[in-house]
C-alpha positions as CSV (number, residue, x, y, z in Angstrom):
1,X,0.0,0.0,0.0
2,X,3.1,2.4,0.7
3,X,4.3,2.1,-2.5
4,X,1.5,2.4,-4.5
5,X,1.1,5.5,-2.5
6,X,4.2,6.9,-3.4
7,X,3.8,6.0,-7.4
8,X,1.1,7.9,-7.1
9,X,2.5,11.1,-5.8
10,X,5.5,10.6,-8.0
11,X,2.8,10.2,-11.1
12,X,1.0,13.4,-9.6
13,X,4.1,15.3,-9.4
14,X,5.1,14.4,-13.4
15,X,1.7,15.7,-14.2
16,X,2.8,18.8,-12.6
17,X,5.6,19.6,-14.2
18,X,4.7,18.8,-17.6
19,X,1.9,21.0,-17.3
20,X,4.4,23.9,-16.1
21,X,7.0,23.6,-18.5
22,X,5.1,25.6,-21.5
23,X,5.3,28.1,-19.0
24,X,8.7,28.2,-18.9
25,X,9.7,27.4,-22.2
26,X,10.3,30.1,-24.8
27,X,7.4,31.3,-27.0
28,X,6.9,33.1,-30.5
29,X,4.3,35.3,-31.9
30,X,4.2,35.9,-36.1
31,X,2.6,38.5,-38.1
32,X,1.8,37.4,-41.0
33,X,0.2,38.5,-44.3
34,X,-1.5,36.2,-47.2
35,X,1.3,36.3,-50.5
36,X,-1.1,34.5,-53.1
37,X,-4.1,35.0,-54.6
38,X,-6.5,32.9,-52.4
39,X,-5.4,30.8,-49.0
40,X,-6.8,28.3,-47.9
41,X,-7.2,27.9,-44.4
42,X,-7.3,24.0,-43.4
43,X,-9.2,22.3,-39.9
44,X,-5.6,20.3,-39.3
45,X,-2.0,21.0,-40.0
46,X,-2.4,18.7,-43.5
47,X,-2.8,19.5,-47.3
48,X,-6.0,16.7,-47.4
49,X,-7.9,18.7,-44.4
50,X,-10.8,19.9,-45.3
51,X,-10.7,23.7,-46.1
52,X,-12.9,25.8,-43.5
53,X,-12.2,29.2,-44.7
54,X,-10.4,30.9,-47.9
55,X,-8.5,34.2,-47.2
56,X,-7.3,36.9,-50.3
57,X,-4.5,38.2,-50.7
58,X,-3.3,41.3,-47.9
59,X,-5.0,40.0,-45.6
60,X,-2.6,40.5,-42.1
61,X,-3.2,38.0,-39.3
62,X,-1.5,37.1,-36.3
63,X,0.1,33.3,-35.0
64,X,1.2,32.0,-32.1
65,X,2.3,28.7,-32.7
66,X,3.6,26.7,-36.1
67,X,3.8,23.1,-36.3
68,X,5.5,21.7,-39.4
69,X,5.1,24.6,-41.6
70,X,1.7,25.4,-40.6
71,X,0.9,28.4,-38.9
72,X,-2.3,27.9,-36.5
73,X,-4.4,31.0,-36.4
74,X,-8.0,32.2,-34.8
75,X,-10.3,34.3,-36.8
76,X,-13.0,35.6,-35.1
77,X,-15.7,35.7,-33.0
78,X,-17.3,37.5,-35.8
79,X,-20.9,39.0,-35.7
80,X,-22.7,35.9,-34.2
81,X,-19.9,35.1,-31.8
82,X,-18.2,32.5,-33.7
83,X,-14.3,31.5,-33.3
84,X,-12.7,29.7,-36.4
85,X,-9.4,28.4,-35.6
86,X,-7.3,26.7,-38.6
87,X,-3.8,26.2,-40.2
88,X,-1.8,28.5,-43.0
89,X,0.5,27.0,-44.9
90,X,4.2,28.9,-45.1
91,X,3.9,29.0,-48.4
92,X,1.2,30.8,-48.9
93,X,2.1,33.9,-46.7
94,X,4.8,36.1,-45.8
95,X,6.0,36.8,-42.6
96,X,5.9,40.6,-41.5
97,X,7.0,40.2,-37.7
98,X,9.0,37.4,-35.7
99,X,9.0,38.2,-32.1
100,X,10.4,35.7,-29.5
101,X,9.3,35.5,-26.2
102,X,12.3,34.0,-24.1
103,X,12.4,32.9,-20.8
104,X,15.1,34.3,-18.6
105,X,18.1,32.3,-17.8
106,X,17.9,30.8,-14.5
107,X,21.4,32.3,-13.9
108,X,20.6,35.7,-15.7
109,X,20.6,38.9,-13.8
110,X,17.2,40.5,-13.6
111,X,16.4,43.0,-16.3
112,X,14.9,45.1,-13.7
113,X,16.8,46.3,-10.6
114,X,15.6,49.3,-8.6
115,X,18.5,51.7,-7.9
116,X,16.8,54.8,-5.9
117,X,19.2,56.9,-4.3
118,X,21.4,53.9,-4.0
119,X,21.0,53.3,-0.3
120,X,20.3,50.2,1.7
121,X,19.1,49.2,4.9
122,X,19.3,46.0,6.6
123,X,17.9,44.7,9.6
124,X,18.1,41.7,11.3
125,X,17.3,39.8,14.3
126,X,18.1,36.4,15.5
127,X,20.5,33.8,17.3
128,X,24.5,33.7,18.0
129,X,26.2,30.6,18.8
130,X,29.6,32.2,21.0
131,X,32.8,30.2,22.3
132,X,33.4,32.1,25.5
133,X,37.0,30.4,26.4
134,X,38.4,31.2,29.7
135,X,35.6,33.6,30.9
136,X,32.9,30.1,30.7
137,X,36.3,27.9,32.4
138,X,36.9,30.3,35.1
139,X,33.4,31.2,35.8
140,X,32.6,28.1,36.3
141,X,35.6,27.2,38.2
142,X,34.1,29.5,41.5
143,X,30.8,27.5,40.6
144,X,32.5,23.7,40.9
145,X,35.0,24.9,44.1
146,X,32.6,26.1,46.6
147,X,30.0,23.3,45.2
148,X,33.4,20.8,46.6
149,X,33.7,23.0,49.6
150,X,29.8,22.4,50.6
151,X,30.2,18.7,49.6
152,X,33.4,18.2,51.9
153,X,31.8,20.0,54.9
154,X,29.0,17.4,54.9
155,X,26.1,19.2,52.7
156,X,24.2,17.8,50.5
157,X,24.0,19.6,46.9
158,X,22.3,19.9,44.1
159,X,24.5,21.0,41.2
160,X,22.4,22.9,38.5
161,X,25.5,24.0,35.9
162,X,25.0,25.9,32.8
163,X,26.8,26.8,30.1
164,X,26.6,30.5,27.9
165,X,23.4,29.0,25.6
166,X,22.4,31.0,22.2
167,X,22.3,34.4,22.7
168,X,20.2,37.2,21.4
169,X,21.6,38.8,18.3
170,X,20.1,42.2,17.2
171,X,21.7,43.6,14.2
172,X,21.4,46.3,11.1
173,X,23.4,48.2,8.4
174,X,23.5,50.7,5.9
175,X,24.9,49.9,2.7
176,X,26.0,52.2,0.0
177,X,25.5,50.6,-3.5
178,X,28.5,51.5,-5.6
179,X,27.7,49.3,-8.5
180,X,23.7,47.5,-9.5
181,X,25.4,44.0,-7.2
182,X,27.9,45.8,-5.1
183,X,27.5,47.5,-1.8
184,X,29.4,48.9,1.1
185,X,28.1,49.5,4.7
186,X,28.4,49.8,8.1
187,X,26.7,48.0,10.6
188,X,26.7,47.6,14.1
189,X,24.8,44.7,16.4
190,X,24.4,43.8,20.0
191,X,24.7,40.3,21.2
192,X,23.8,39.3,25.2
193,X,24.9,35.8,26.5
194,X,24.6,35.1,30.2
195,X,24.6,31.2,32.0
196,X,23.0,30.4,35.5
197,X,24.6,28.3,37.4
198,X,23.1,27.2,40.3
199,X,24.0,25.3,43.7
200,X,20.6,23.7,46.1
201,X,22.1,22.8,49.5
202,X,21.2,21.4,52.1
203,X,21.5,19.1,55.4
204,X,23.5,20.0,58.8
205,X,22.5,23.1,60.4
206,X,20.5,24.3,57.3
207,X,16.7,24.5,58.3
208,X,15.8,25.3,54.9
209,X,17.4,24.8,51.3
210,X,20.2,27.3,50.6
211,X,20.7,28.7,47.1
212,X,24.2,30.0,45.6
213,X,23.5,31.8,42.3
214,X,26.7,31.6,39.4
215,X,25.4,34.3,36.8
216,X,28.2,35.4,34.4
217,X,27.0,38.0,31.2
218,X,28.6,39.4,28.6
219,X,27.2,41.7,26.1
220,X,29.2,42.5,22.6
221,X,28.6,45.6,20.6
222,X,30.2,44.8,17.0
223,X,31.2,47.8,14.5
224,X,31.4,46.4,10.9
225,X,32.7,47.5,7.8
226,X,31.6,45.2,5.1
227,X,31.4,44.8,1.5
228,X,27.9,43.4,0.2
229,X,27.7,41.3,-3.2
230,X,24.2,40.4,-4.9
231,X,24.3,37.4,-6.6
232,X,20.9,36.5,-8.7
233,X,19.7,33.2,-8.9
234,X,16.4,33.1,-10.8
235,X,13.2,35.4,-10.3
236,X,13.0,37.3,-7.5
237,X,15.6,35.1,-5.8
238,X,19.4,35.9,-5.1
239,X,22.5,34.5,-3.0
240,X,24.0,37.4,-0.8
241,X,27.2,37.7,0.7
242,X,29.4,39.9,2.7
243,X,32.7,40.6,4.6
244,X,35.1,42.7,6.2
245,X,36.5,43.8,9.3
246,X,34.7,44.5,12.8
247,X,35.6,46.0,16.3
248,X,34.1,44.4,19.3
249,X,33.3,46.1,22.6
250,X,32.6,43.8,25.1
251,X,31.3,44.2,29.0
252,X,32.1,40.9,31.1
253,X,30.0,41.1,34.4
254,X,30.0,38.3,36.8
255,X,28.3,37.5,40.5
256,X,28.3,34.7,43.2
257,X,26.6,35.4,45.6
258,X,24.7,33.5,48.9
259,X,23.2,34.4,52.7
260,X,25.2,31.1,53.4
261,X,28.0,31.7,56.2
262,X,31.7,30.9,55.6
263,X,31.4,31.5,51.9
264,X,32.7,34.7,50.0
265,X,30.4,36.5,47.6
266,X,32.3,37.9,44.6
267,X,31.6,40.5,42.2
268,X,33.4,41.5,38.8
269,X,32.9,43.5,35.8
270,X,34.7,44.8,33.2
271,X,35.5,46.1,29.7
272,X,37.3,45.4,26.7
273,X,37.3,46.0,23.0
274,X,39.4,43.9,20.2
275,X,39.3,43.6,15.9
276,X,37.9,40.9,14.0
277,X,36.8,39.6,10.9
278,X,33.0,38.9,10.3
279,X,31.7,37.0,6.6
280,X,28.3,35.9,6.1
281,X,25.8,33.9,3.1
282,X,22.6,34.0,2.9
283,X,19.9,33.6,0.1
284,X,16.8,36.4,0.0
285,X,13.9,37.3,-2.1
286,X,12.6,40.5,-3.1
287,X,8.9,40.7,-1.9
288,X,8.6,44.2,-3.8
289,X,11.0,46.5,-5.5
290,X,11.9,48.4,-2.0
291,X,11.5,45.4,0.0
292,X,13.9,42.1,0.2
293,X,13.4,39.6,2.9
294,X,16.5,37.2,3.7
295,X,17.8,34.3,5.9
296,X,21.3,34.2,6.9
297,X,24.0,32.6,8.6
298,X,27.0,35.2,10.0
299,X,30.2,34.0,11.0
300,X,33.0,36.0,12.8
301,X,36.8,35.5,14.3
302,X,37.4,37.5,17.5
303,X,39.5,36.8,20.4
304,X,39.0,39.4,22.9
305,X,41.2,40.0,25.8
306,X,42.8,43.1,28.0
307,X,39.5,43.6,30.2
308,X,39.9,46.0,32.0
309,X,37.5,46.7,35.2
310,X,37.0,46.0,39.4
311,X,36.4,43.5,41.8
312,X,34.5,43.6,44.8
313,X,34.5,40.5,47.3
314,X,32.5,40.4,50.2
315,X,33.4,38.1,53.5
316,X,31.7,36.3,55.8
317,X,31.8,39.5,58.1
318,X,29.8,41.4,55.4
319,X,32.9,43.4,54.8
320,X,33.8,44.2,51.2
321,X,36.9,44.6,49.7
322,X,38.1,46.1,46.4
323,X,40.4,45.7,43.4
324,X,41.1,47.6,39.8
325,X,42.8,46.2,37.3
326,X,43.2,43.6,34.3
327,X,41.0,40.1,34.5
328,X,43.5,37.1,34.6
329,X,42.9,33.9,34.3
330,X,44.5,31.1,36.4
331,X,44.1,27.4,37.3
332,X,45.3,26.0,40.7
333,X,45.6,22.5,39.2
334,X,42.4,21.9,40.6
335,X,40.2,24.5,39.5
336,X,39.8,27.7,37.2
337,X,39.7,31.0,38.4
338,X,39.0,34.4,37.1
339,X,40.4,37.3,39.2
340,X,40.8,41.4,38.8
341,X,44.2,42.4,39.8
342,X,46.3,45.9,39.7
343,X,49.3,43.1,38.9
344,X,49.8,40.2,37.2
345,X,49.4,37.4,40.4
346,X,51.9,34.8,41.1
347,X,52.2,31.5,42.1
348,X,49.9,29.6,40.2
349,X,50.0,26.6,37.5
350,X,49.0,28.7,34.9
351,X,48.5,32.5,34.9
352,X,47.6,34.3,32.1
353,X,45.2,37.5,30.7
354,X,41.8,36.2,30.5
355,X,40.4,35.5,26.7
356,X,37.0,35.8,25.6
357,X,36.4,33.5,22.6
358,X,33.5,35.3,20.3
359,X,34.4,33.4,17.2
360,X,31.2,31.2,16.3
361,X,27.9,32.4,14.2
362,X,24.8,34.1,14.1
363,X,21.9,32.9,12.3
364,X,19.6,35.9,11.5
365,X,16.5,36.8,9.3
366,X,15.1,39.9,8.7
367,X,14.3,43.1,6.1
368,X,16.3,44.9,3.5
369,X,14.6,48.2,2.8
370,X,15.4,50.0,-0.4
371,X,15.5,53.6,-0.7
């Protein structure tokens, strides 16, 4: 029964397309005008037809198809409504007009492309896929110590870990078009990723279930410069691509913090801003000549580092403490650490400026609007 279902469909879809392809073959229309005395104009494309109507000469009609050296044409409706519809031979007449009626080529450009003023804008919206490096390692290195630290002192605890997830990409340019399929723009966008980490405790001297909260952010401002190419694919369909170089400003913000005694809340933010390459491809359609509607995927290289910003701790006398400087990154060979200090600190396995890893990709949709 399945495959008889399936013939079917495949039957039903050959149907289909034969039907369509007159439509997208290429057509011919013929004026043409009676060269002999008297024409006969035949019911089929034959010499022993029987002749329906006779024509003199200088009489002009139009065709739209010819078979063999017969030209079909339709005479009529005359007074009472009647349609005759017969066959000329070539012989008999002489061709005043040959127009052809082609199909564009699937790969051909579009005869019609709406310039304006020559300016573009394009906006977007979507998802960003993002690395993060050593600010997800070292953020979640506070997150797996004091969740040991609980464990060890006889708690019990409910590890709830979380990893930066997709974050929300908001983007748009304006592009200059220099040539019909050639652009250049500037864009900007602004990506947020945040992960909540989260440690249940419980047991000992707990009457009720503790919570320690783990919520690193960052949010990334890109500025691009980019080159836009147009290519067309067939109707109102078209590839697009685009490339160049982008700065990234980036704001790192992280805090632990609990009502739980013996632990140390921590606070950090800070700032950075690094170069990077973006490229993208996507495919779009044009809905009306000022308006193009287009799927894309974005991709980018950016290694971001030098953050710059403070740290504030707080003990378990509810007494803060404060540090400027650059993020490091360290690992004790337990654990990873992120920390804010004036100088570089010493003493540790590894010790080194803290990287945020941007490089991954976007997947947007949204509007070009032409003006």
């Amino acid at each position: 029964m399945q495959l008889q279902h399936h013939l079917k469909c495949l039957v039903l879809i050959c149907i289909v397309l034969f039907s369509l392809y007159p439509l997208y073959s290429d057509t011919s229309q013929w004026k043409i005008k009676i060269s002999v005395e008297e024409a006969n104009i035949r019911l089929e494309p034959a010499v022993e037809s029987p002749v329906v109507l006779t024509l003199a000469k200088g009489a002009v009609l139009d065709s739209y198809e010819k078979t063999e050296g017969w030209f079909r044409v339709v005479i009529g409706p005359d007074e009472k409504g009647f349609t005759l519809i017969g066959y000329l031979h070539s012989s008999d007449v002489e061709v005043l007009e040959e127009k052809i009626i082609k199909e564009p080529d699937f790969w051909e450009e579009e005869p019609e492309f709406f310039e304006g003023i020559g300016l573009r804008v394009k906006i977007s919206g979507g998802l960003s896929f993002i690395g993060s490096g050593d600010i997800d390692k070292g953020t979640r290195g506070f997150f797996d110590s004091t969740a040991d630290l609980f464990l060890s002192s006889g708690y019990t605890v409910d590890k709830r870990p979380e990893s930066f997830g997709p974050a929300l990409d908001i983007s748009g340019d304006i592009i200059f078009i220099i040539k019909p399929r050639i652009g250049i723009g500037l864009g900007i966008s602004h990506i947020r990723a945040s992960a909540k980490n989260f440690l249940l405790v419980s047991g000992k001297e707990l009457y009720l279930e503790q919570q320690v909260g783990s919520i690193p952010k960052i949010t990334v401002i890109p500025i691009r410069l980019g080159a836009f190419f147009t290519i067309p694919i067939h109707g109102s369909f078209s590839i697009s691509l685009n490339g160049g170089p982008s700065l990234y400003l980036t704001r790192y913000s992280y805090a632990m913090e609990t009502n739980i005694r013996d632990i140390t809340d921590v606070f950090q933010k800070a700032t950075a801003r690094s170069l990077g390459f973006h490229g993208g491809l996507g495919i779009a359609v044009d809905l009306t000549k000022r308006s193009v509607f287009f799927i894309e995927g974005q991709g980018r290289y950016a290694k971001i580092s030098n953050f710059e910003g403070e740290e504030r701790l707080r003990n378990t006398d509810n007494v803060y403490s404060e540090e400027k400087g650059k993020l490091y990154y360290f690992e004790d060979g337990t654990y990873f650490y992120l920390t804010i200090r004036n100088e570089e600190p010493s003493g540790y396995k590894t010790i080194k400026k803290a990287t945020f890893n941007l490089s991954g990709i976007s997947l947007r949709a949204g509007l070009i609007i032409k003006f």
